[in-house]
N, C-alpha and C positions, 0 to 999 in steps of 0.2 A: 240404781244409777242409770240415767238415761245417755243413750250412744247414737252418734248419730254415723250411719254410714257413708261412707265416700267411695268414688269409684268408676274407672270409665263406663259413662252412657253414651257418647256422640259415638259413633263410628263403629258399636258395639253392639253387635246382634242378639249376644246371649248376657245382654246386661239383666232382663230379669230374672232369669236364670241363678246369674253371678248374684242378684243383691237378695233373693229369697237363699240362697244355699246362706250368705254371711248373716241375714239375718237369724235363722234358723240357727246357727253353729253360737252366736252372739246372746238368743234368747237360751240354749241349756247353758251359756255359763253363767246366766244369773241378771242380763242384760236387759233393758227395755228400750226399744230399738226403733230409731226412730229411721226408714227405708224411704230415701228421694224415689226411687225407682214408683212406690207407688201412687205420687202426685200425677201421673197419666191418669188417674183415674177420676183427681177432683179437681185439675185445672185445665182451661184449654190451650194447651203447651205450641199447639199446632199454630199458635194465634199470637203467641208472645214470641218476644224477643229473648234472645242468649241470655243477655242482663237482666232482662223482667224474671228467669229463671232462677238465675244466680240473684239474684234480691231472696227470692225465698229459701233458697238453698242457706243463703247467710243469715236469714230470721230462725229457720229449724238447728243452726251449729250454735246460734245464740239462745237455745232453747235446751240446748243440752248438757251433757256434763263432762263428755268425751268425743273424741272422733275417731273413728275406726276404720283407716286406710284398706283398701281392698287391693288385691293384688293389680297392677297394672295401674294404681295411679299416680306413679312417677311419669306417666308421659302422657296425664292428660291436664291440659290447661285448668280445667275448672276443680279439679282434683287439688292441684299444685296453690291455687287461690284459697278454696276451703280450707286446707292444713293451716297454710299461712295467718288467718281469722282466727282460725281457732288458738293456733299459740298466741296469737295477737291476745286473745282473752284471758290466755293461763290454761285453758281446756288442757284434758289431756287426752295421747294421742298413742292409740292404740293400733298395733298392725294384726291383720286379719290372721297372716299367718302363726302369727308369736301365741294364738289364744291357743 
């Protein structure tokens, strides 16, 4: 099953921190884990727009088969957008802490 992770980046120091520990805890239970946090590495995010982000953000939850809420993303906007997509699809939604 592929999962895709959610979870505060904007304002977040130790987001990679956060999305490698969820991915790592996500891939021993059996998961293939699809981590936004790594797109620093293949788009020029410095160069795009919020929305040009969130566009991909929503092509990788439409790519997937789940989402998997990280702690703290009740309070962030693109968090709160993602979940909502993804029920919009049927996906289903998994909390980081419940694994």
């Amino acid at each position: 099953m592929i999962i895709y992770l959610s979870g505060p980046i904007s304002n977040n120091p130790g987001f990679v921190r956060d999305f490698q520990a969820a991915e790592r805890k996500m891939q021993i239970a059996g998961y293939v884990v699809i981590n936004p946090a790594d797109l620093r590495h293949v788009l020029p995010l410095q160069a795009m727009s919020y929305e040009q982000i969130m566009d991909f953000d929503f092509a990788l939850v439409r790519s997937s088969d789940a989402i998997c809420m990280l702690s703290g993303w009740e309070h962030s906007n693109g968090c709160n957008r993602e979940l909502g997509y993804a029920q919009a699809l049927g996906k289903q939604v998994i909390y980081l802490e419940e694994v």
